[in-house]
C-alpha positions in Angstrom: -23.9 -6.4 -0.6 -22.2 -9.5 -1.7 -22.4 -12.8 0.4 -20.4 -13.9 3.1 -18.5 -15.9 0.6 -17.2 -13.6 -1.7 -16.5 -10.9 1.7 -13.9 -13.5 2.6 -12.6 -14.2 -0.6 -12.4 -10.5 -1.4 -10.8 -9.6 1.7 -8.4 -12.6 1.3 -7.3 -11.4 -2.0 -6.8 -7.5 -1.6 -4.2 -8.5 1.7 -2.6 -10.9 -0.7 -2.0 -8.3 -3.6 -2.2 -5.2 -0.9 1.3 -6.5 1.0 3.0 -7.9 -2.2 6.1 -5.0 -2.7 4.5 -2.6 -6.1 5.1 0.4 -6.8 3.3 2.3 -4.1 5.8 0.8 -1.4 8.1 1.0 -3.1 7.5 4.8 -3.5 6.9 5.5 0.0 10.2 3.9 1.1 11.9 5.8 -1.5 10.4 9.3 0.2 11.2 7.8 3.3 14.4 6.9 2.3 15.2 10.6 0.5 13.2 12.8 2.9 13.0 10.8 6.1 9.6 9.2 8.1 7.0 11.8 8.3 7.4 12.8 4.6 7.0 8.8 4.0 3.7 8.7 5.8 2.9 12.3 4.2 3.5 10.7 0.9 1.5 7.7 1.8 -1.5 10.0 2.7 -1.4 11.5 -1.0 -1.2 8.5 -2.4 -4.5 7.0 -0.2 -6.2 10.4 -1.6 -5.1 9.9 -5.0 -6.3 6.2 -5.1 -10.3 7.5 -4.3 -9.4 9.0 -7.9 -9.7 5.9 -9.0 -12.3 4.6 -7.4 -14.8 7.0 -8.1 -13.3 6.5 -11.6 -14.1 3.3 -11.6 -17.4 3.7 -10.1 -18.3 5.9 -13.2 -17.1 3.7 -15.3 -13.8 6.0 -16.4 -11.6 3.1 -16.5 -13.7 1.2 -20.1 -12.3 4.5 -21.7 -8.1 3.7 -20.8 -9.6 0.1 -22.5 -11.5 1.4 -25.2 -9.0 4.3 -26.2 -5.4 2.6 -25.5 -4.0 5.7 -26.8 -5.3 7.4 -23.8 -4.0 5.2 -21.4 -0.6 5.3 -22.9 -0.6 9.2 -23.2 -1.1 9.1 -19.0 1.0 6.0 -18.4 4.2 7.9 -20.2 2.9 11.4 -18.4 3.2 9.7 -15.0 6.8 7.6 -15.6 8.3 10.9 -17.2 6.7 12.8 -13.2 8.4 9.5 -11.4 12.0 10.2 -13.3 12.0 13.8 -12.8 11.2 13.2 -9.0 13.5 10.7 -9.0 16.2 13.1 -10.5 15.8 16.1 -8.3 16.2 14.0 -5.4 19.5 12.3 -6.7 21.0 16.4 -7.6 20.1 17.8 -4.9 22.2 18.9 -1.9 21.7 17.7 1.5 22.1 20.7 4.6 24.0 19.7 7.9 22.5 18.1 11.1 21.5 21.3 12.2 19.1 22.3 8.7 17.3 18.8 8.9 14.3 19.8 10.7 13.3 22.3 8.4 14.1 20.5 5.3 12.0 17.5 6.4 9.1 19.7 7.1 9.3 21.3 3.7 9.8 18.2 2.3 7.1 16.0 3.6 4.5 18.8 2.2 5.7 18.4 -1.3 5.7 14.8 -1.0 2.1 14.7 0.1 1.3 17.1 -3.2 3.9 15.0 -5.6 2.2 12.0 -4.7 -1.0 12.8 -5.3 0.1 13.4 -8.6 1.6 10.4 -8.9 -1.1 8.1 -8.0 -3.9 9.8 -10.1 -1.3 9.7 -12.9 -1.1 5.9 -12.6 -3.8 4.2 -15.1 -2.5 0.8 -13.9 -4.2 1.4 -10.5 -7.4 2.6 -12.7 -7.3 -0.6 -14.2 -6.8 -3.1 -11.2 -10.2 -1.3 -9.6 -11.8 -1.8 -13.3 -10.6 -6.0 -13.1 -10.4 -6.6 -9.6 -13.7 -4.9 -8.0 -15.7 -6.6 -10.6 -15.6 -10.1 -9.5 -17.1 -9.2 -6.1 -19.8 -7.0 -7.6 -23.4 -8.6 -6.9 -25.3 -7.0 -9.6 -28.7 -8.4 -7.8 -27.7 -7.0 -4.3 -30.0 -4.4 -2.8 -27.4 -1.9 -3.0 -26.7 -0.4 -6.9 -23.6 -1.5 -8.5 -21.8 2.0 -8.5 -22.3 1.9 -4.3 -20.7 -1.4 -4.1 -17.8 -0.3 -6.5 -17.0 3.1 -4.2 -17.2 0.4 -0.8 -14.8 -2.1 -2.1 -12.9 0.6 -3.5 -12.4 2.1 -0.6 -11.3 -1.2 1.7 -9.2 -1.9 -1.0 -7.6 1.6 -0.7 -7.2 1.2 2.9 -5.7 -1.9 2.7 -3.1 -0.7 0.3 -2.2 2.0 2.2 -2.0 -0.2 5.1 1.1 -1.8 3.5 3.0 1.9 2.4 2.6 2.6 6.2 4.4 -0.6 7.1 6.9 -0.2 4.5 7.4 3.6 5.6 8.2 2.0 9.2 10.5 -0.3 7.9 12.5 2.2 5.9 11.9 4.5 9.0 14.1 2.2 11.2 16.6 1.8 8.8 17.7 5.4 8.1 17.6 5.9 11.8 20.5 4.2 12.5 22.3 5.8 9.5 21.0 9.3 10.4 23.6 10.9 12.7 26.0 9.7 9.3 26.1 12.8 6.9 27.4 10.9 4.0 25.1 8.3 4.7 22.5 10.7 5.0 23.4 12.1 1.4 23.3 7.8 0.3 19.8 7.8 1.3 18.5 10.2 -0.3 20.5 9.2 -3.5 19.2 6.0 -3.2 15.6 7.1 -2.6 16.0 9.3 -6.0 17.6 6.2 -7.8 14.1 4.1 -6.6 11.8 6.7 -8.6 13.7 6.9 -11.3 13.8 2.9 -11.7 9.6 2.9 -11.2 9.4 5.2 -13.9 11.5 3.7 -16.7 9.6 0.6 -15.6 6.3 2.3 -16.2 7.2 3.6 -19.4 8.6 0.3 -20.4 5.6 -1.9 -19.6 3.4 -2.7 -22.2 -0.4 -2.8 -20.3 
């Protein structure tokens, strides 16, 4: 494995860009914000799962293809903004029940947010390409373990880490819609707002440029 050096450094680093708000946080909060807490951490799960996608992508070396083929990686990038916008939309039309329904609808809810973000996060290339950049420059090629091992470790504490942060930012969102819960029209804000989140993700996906 690599030295002690380059442990701390790596670990240094993934908190640092692990707990900076991106688009996983921000999607989480916007579940949580739409669907309530436990579909938050339900969508935070999916995304964890989704992110081994692309670590074992990157292990195998998936990710020189999005580089070597850029129409590739712009066919997934737009297929992935177009999933966050329709998301996004659905949440925004649709119609909240009364006090009484919420149970239910939160239940329902948090399983299609586990499934929807799955497909969000294996949809993402950008994520393919920060394991691609990032988990290189703590690869020890001479180490005793073979380079594809060390890629699916770091991958993985990486993955953790980032998921870390959605839990955090599920909690935080969690607390806030508490105190606005027993509010119907606030209730029906939320979840407007959580819809108007996904939607701004994916035009900003579909905008960028890398």
């Amino acid at each position: 494995m690599p030295s002690t050096e380059l442990l701390i450094a790596f670990f240094a680093t993934t908190a640092i860009f692990a707990y900076i708000p991106g688009p996983a946080m921000l999607y989480a909060a916007a579940q949580t914000m739409a669907r309530g807490r436990w579909s938050g951490l339900t969508a935070a799960l999916g995304i964890h799962l989704g992110g081994y996608v692309h670590v074992f992508a990157a292990a195998a070396g998936l990710s020189v293809l999005f580089h070597a083929v850029p129409p590739l990686y712009l066919a997934v990038k737009l297929g992935g903004a177009l999933y966050l916008i329709w998301l996004g939309v659905s949440m925004i039309r649709k119609r909240t029940g009364g006090d009484t329904a919420l149970p239910a609808i939160e239940r329902k809810s948090a399983r299609r947010a586990f499934f929807e973000s799955i497909t969000v996060e294996v949809l993402n290339p950008k994520t393919a390409i920060f394991f691609m950049a990032f988990l290189p420059q703590f690869i020890d090629a001479s180490a005793a373990f073979p380079v594809w091992l060390q890629f699916v470790v770091l991958g993985t504490i990486v993955n953790l880490m980032f998921s870390s942060a959605d839990i955090v930012c599920v909690f935080l969102a969690g607390a806030m819609i508490d105190r606005l819960r027993r509010s119907g029209r606030a209730q029906r804000l939320m979840q407007r707002a959580g819809g108007a989140v996904l939607v701004g993700l994916g035009v900003h996906v579909a905008l960028q440029r890398s």
